[in-house]
N, C-alpha and C positions, 0 to 999 in steps of 0.2 A: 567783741561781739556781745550783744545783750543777749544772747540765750544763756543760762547756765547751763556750766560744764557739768555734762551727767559722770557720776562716782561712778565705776565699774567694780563691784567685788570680784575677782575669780576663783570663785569657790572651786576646790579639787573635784575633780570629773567623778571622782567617789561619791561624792555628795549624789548626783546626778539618779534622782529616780523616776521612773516611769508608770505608769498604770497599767501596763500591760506587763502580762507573765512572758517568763522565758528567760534562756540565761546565753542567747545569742551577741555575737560579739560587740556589734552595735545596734543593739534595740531601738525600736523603733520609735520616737516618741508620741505620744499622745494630743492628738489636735482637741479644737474647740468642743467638738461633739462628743467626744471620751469624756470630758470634763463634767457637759452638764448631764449625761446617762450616767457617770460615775457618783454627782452629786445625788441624783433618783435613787439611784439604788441605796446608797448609804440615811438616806432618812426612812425611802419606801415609799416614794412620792406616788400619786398614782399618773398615768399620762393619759385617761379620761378626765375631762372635769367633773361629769357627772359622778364620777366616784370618789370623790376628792374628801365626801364629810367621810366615807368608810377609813380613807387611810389615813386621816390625822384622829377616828377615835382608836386604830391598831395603834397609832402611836401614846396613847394613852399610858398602856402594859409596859413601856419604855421609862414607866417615873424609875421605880423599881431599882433599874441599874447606875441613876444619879448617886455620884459621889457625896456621903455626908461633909467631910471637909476636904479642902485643898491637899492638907496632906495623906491623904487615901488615897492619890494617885498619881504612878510613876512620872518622875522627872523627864523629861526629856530633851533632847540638843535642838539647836539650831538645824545641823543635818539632816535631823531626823523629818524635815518640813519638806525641805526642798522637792519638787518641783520643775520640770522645764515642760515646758508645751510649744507645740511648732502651729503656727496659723499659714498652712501651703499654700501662699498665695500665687507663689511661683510655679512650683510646681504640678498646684491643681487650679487649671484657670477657671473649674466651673463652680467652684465658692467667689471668685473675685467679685461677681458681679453686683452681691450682697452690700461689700468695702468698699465699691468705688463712690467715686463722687466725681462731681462734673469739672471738677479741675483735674481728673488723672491725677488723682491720688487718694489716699484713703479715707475713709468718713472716723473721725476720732469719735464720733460718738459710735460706732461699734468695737474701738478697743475698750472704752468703758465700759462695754456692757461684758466683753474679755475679762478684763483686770477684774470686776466686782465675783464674775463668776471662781475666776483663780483663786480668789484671795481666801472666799469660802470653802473649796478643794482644801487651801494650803491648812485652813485652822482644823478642817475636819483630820488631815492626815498626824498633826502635832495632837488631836488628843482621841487617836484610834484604838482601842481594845483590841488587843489579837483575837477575844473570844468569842467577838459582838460583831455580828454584820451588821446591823442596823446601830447607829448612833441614836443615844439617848437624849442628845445635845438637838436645839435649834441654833444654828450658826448663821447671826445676822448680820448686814453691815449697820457699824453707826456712824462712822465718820471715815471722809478721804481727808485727809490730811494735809498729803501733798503730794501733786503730779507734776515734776518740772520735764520739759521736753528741750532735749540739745539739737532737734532737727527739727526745719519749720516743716519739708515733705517729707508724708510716709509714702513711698513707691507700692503702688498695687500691682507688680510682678513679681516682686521678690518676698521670699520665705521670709515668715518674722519669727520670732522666739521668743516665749517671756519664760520667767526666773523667777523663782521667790521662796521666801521663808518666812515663819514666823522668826520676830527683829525681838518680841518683848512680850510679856505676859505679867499680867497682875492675879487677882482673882475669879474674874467673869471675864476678862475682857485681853485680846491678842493684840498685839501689833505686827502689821504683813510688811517688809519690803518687796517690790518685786519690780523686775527689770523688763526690758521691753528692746531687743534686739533686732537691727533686717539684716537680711544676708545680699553683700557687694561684693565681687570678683571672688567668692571661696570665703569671703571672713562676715563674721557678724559686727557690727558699727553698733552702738548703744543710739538708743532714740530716746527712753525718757525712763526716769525712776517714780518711784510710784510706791506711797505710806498710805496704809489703808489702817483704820481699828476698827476690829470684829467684836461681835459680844456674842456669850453662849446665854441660851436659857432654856427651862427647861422642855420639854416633847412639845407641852403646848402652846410653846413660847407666851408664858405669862411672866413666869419668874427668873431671878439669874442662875446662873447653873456654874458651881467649879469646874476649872480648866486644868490641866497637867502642869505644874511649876518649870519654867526652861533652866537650862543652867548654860550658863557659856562657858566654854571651853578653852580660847586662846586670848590674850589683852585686844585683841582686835574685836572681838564676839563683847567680850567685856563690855569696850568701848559703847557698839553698837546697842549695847543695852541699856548703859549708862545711859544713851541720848532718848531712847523710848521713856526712859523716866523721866525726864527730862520733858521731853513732849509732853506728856501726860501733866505734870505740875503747869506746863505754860496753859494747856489746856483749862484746868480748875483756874488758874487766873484771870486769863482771859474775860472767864462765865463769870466770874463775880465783879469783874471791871465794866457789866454791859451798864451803856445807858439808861436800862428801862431798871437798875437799879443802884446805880453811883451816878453823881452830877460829874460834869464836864470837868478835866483839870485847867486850870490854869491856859496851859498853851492850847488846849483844845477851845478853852471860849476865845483865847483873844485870835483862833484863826476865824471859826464865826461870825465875831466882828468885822475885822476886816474884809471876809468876801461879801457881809451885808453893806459895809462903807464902799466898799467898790462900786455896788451896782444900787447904791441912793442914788436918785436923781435929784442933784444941788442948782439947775436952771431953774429954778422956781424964784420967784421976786421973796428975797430973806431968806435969810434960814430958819427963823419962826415958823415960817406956813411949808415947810420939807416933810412931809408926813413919812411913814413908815411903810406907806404904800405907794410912794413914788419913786417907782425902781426902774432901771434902766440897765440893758442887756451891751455887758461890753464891748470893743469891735472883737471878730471873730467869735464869737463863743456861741452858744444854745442852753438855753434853760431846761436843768436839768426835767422839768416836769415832762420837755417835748422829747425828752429819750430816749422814748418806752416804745415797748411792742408786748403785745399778750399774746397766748393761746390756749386752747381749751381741748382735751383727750377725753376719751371714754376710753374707761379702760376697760378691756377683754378680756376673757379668760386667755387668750393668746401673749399675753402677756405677763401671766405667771409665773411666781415662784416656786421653789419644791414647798413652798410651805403654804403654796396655794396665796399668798399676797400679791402684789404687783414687783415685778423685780426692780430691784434698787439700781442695774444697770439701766433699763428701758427709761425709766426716770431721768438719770442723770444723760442719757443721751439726748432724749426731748429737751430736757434743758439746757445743754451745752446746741442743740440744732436751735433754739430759738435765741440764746444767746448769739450765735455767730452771724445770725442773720440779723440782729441789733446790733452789732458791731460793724457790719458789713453797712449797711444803710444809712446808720451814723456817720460814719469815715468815707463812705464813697469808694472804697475800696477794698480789695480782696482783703479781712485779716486773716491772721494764722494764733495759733492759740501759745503760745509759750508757757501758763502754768495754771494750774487749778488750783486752790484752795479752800479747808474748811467748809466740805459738803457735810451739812449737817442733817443725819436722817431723824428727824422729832417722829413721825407717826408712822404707821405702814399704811400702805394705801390697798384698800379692800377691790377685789375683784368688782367692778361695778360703778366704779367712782367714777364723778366728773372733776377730772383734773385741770384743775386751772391754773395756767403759766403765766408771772407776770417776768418780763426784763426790763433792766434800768441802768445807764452808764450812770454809773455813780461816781468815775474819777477818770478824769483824761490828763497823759504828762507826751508831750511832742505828738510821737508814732504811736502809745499807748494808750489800749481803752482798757477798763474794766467795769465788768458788767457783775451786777448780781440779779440772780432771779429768785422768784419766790415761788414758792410752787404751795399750793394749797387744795382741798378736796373741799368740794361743797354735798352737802347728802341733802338732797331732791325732798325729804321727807323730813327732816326737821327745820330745812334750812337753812342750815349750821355752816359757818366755815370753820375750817382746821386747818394752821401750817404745819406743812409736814416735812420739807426741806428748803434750806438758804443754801443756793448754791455762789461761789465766787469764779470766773472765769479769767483770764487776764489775758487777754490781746495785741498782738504787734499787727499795725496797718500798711500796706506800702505806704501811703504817703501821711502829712504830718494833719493830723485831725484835730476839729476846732475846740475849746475848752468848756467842758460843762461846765454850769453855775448852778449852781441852787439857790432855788427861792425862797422856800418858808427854812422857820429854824429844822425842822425835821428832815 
């Protein structure tokens, strides 16, 4: 099968905490809406808009309890993160209707909007003060990393479960694992894993703010820690290997070449008079410029964050729904998403904004599309554009879809 096998960690049932008080034998766990009222409460978000400048200048008096260094504040475990939340889909059929989608089955862009909110839960809980109800920290997302999915359908009748913990911690910045379970005949099945990195900074989300140091406990925590650094160094590589500041290697120009020698058109009388703009579209294929699909949002205060921005899941679901609808279109066929990668959050997007979505198959192999989208804010009053996220999606089609090409070098 082309889906990758989803890892299962099973973390001991000790791990297992909940947000609800009580010391009954099996507690109850805590769905989607515990989640984001527990997030309100722990920054002190307000839930008027109209009062929104009152409660980020309370958060102001929050500089105060910021850590001067890293090590000024207790270490903490992996365990200490964890996490489980139940989305009852099964059992409470009057949230399904939110998740469904018109194939009878779930809209993956509201588990993203799930997983962005969990993952913020999981960093708040790794660096809680017994003493402090309110967190002095704003706990953003900056990057998804990576979301691979082992099942093409999520069932909108049955109970799902996600999991997580913080995986890695530097100075400012967490690394989330977290898991994504539905419940089949009594058992949970894994549906897809899911690396998210958080950054703290500080009440008025200007500057970075120290985190708690993790320490792992068993070779296996080790391990798992080991690969978060590991991520992290691929990541700083990556950023300095971009085009818009290193030339092309070697095999990257001579594949260049060849897709522009493919699609020269050489029926011209000589190859003298072959200019550089006589191109011609191989059999099967689509230029990539004819790929595209746009959209355009206003964003609403209905659409905020505790920090009063646009949330970073709402984002990445419009992105991933206009993506799938460019894949859909392209391919002529239903796809199904197999894995995300390297969502990258460059700016936050202000209550207010006109959000502009562009999508583009930037690479088709058989069955597979990939799409990226750009997402950017235009302000009405300078004129200005800003990117603010590159999303990457990656697609399987039922059937075998035709090969992009690209025209200009770009």
């Amino acid at each position: 099968s082309a889906y990758r096998l989803c890892i299962m960690r099973k973390l001991p049932s000790v791990l297992a905490r909940t947000l609800t008080s009580g010391t009954s034998v099996s507690p109850e766990l805590p769905d989607m809406s515990k989640v984001r009222s527990k997030l309100r409460d722990i920054v002190g978000a307000s839930t008027n808009w109209r009062d929104h400048v009152q409660a980020m200048q309370e958060r102001k008096a929050l500089h105060s309890l910021l850590a001067k260094r890293q090590e000024d504040l207790p270490s903490r475990r992996m365990k200490d993160s964890y996490l489980e939340v139940i989305l009852p889909l099964g059992s409470q059929p009057e949230i399904r209707e939110k998740y469904l989608n018109v194939h009878n089955s779930v809209r993956f862009g509201r588990i993203l909007e799930d997983l962005d909110s969990l993952g913020v839960l999981i960093c708040y809980t790794h660096t809680k003060q017994e003493m402090q109800q309110r967190s002095p920290l704003s706990i953003v997302t900056a990057l998804v990393d990576k979301i691979n999915l082992c099942q093409k359908i999520i069932h909108p009748d049955c109970d799902i479960k996600f999991t997580g913990n913080v995986s890695w911690v530097g100075k400012t910045s967490m690394e989330v694992k977290m898991r994504m379970l539905q419940l089949h005949d009594g058992d949970y099945s894994p549906v897809l894993d899911a690396t998210f990195v958080m950054v703290a900074r500080d009440p008025e989300n200007k500057r970075p703010a120290f985190v708690n140091p993790l320490i792992p406990e068993s070779p296996e925590e080790e391990e798992i820690f080991k690969q978060g650094e590991l991520n992290k160094l691929k990541r700083i590589e990556f950023s300095t290997a971009s085009l818009l500041k290193m030339a092309p290697t070697a095999e990257e120009r001579n594949i260049v070449h060849d897709l522009f020698l493919n699609t020269l058109d050489t029926r011209q009388e000589g190859e003298g008079t072959v200019s550089f703009h006589s191109r011609k579209l191989p059999p099967n294929s689509v230029w990539m410029e004819d790929a595209k699909l746009k959209g355009l949002q206003i964003c609403h205060p209905e659409e905020r964050n505790i920090f009063n921005r646009i949330f970073g899941g709402f984002l990445m679901r419009k992105a991933f729904e206009l993506g799938w609808a460019t894949a859909c279109s392209y391919g002529g066929s239903r796809p199904f998403i197999v894995s995300v990668d390297d969502i990258m959050f460059q700016k936050p997007v202000e209550v207010g904004s006109l959000l502009l979505l562009s999508a583009q198959v930037c690479y088709t192999e058989k069955n597979y599309i990939q799409i990226r989208v750009h997402s950017e804010v235009y302000n009405a009053n300078t004129r200005e554009h800003h990117t603010t996220n590159i999303f990457h999606f990656t697609f399987v089609s039922e059937n075998e879809v035709p090969q992009v090409v690209p025209k200009t070098y770009g």
